[in-house]
C-alpha positions in Angstrom: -74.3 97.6 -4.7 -73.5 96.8 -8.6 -73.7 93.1 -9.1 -70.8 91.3 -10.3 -71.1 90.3 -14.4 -69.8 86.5 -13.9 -72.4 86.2 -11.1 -75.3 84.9 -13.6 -78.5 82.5 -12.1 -77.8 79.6 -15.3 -75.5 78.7 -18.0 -74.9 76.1 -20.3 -73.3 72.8 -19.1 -72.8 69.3 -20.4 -75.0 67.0 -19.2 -71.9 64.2 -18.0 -69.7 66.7 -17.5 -67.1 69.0 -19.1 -65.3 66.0 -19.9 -67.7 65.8 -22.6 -66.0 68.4 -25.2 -62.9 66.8 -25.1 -64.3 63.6 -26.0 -66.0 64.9 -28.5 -62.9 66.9 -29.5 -61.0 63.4 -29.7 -63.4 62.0 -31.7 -63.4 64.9 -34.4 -59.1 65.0 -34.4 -59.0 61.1 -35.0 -61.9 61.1 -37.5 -60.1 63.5 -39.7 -57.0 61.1 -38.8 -55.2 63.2 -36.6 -52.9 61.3 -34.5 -53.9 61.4 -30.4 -51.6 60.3 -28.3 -52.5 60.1 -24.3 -50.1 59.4 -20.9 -47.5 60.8 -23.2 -44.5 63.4 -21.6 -42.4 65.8 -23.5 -39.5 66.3 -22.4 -37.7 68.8 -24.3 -38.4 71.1 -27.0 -35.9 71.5 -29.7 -35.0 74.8 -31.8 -33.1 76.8 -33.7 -33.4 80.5 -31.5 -36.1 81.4 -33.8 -38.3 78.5 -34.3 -39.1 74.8 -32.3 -37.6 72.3 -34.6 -38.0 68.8 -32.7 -39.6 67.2 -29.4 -38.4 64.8 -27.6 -41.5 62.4 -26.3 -41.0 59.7 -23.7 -37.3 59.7 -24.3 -37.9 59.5 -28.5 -37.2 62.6 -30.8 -39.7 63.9 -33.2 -38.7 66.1 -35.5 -40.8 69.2 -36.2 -42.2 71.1 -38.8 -45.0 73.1 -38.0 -46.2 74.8 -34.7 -46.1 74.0 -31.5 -49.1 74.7 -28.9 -47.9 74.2 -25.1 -50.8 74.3 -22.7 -47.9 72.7 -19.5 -47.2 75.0 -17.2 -45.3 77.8 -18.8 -42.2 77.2 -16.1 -41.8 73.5 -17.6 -42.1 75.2 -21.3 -39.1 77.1 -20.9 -37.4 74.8 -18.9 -37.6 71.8 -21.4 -36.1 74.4 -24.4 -32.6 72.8 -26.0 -30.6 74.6 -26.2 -31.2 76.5 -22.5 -32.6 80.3 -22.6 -30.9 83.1 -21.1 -29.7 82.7 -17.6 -32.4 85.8 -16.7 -35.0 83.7 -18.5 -34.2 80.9 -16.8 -34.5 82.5 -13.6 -38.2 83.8 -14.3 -39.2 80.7 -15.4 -37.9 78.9 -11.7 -39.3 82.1 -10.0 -42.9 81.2 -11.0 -44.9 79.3 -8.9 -48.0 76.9 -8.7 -50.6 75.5 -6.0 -51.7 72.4 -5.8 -55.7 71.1 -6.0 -57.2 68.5 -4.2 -60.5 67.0 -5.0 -61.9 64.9 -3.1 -65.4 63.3 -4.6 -67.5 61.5 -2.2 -71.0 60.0 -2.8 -73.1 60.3 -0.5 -76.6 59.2 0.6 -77.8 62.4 0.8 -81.0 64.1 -1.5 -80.3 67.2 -1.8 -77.4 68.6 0.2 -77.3 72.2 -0.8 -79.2 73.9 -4.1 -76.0 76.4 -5.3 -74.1 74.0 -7.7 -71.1 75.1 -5.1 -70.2 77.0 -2.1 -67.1 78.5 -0.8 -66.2 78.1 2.9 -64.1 80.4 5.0 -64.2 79.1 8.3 -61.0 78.3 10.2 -62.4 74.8 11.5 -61.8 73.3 8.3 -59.2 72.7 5.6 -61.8 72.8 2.0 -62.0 76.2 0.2 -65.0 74.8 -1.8 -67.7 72.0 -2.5 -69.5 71.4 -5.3 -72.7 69.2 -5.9 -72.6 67.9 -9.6 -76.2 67.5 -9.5 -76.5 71.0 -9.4 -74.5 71.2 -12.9 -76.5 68.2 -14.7 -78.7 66.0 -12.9 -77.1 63.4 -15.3 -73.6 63.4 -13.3 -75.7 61.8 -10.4 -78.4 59.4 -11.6 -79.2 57.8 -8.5 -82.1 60.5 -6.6 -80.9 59.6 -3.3 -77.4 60.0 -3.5 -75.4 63.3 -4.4 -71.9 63.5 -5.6 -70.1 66.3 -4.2 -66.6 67.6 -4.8 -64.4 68.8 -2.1 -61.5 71.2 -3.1 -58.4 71.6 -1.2 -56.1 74.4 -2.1 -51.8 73.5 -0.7 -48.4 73.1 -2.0 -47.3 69.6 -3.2 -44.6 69.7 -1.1 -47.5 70.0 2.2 -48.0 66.9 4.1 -51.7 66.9 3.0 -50.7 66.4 -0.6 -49.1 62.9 0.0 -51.8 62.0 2.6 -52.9 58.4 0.9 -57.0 58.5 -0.9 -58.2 56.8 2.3 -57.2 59.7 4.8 -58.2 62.1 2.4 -61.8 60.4 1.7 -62.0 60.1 5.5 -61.1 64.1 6.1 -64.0 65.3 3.7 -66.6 63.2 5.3 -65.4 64.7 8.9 -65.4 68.0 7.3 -69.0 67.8 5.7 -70.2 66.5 9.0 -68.5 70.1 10.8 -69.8 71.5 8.3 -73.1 70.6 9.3 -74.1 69.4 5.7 -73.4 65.6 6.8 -75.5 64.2 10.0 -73.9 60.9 10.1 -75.4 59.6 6.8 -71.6 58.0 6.0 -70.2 57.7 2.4 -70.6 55.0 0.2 -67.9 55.5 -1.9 -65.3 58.5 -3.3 -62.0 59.0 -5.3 -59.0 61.4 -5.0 -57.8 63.4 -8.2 -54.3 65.2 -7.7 -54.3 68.5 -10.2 -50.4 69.5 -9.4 -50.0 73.2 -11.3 -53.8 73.9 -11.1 -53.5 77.2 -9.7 -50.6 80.4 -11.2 -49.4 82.3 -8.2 -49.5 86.2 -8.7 -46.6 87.1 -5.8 -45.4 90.3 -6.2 -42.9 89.6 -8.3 -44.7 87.4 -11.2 -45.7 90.0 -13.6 -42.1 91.2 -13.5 -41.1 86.9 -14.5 -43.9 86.8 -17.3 -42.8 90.1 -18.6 -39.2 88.1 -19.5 -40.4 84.8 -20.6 -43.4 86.4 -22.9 -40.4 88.7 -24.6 -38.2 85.4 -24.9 -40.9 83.9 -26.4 -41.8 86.2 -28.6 -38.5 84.8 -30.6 -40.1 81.5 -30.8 -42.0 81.8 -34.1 -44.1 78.4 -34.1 -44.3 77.8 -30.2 -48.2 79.0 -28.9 -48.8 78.6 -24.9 -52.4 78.7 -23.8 -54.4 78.1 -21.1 -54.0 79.0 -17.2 -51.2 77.0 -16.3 -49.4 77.9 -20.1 -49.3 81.3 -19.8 -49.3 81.8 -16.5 -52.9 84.0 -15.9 -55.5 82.7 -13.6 -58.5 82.7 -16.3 -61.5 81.1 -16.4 -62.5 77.7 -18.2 -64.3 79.7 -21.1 -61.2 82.0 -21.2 -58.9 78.9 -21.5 -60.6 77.3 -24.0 -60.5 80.3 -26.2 -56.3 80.6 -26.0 -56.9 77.0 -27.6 -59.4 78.0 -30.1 -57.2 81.1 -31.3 -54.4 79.1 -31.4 -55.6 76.6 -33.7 -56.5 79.6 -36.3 -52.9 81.0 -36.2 -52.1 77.7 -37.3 -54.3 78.0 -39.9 -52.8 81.1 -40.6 -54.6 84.2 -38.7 -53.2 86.4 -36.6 -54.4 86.7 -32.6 -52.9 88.0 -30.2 -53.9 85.2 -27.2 -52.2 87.8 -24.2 -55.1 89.8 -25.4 -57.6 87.0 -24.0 -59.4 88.4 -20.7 -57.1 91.2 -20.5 -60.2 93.6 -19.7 -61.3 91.7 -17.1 -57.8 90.6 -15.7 -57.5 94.8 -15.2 -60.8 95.2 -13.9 -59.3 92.9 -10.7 -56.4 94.0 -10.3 -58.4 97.4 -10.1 -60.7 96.0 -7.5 -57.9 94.5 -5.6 -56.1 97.7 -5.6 -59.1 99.2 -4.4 -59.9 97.2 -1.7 -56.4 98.0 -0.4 -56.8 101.5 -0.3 -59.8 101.2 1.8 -58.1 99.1 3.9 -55.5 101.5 4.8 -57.9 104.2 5.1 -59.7 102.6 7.7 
């Protein structure tokens, strides 16, 4: 059976975390006195019909002059546009939808608890689609040899009861569920934290490409107005394929020319290819 190309035995990683480029990233932006500014929500996005001319950030308008690179999801990017779009763009843009991450960190006094850096689990006795052990990714991001720190991901909607279940609940649900598991043998946790990633996941129903196909030709008209990322433009890409939207963005700002649809497209078709596969065999069965 051919072996999948993402499925490699190491790769690069830094040692606190990815965390760690952005930092960095900061660093360089405000050392070159670029102007950062964090906790901040824009709430509309002024133009013209052909260009974005002003922002309007935490109630306050800014005016604009040069481009505009939205990584929000790609529904709140049209939706924030003054004056409206289209009433068919606007439609496309409410037709696209988003789940919802969970992550649930817990350390616990536990060695070694697995030696993949994650698993996936697809057992109907429990709620997590995933754990990770960030030991496995950098020893650094769990100092402490007898304690792991391990990441539990939940996959829902925000508008499902377990996404307003309060940090305690949810800390206590991925000890019970390590425990069923059989990774936990009560051991107990000494301490965790709930992070609440709202868009973190596109939705490819059947009608999405249909949706993207409108809002990528409306925003075509938008000279200065870049989306990137998986949440900006909609595509479920990798980190690495992320980051590169970003980096390509940056150099049409700087005035080259890159198409950033073009990103992962090859493998994009590869899976819809497989998935299409799969489905034939399915019915041939």
């Amino acid at each position: 059976r051919a072996r999948h190309a993402s499925l490699i035995e190491e790769f690069h990683y830094p040692r606190h975390g990815a965390g760690m480029m952005w930092e960095a990233m900061a660093r360089e932006i405000q050392h070159r006195g670029g102007d950062l500014r964090l906790g901040t929500t824009v709430t509309r996005l002024e133009h013209n019909g052909r260009r974005v001319t002003g922002l309007e950030v935490n109630g306050a308008r800014m005016s604009m002059e040069g481009g505009v690179v939205s990584a929000m999801p790609l529904r709140e990017t049209l939706l924030s546009l003054e004056p409206e779009p289209p009433l068919e763009v606007l439609a496309a843009a409410r037709g696209l939808r988003y789940r919802g991450l969970l992550l649930v960190a817990l350390v616990i006094p536990v060695r070694d608890l697995f030696p993949d850096n994650w698993i996936y689990v697809h057992v109907p006795q429990v709620q997590v689609a995933r754990i990770s052990s960030f030991r496995n990714f950098s020893p650094e991001m769990a100092p402490d040899p007898e304690l792991s720190v391990v990441g539990l991901e939940y996959f829902c909607w925000p508008s499902e009861g377990l996404w307003d279940r309060p940090e305690e609940e949810l800390l206590a649900l991925g000890e019970q569920e390590l425990t069923a598991l059989g990774l936990l043998h009560g051991e107990g946790v000494r301490g965790g934290k709930v992070v609440r990633v709202p868009a973190a996941y596109p939705v490819y129903d059947p009608d999405y490409q249909e949706r993207l196909q409108v809002l990528r030709s409306y925003l075509a008209s938008l000279k200065n107005l870049q989306v990137i990322g998986r949440a900006g433009m909609h595509r479920y890409n990798n980190m690495d394929h992320s980051i590169l939207t970003g980096l390509l963005a940056a150099r049409n700002l700087l005035g080259e020319s890159h198409d950033l649809w073009r990103v992962n497209l090859e493998e994009e078709y590869h899976e819809e290819a497989r998935t299409g596969e799969a489905l034939s065999n399915q019915s041939g069965d």
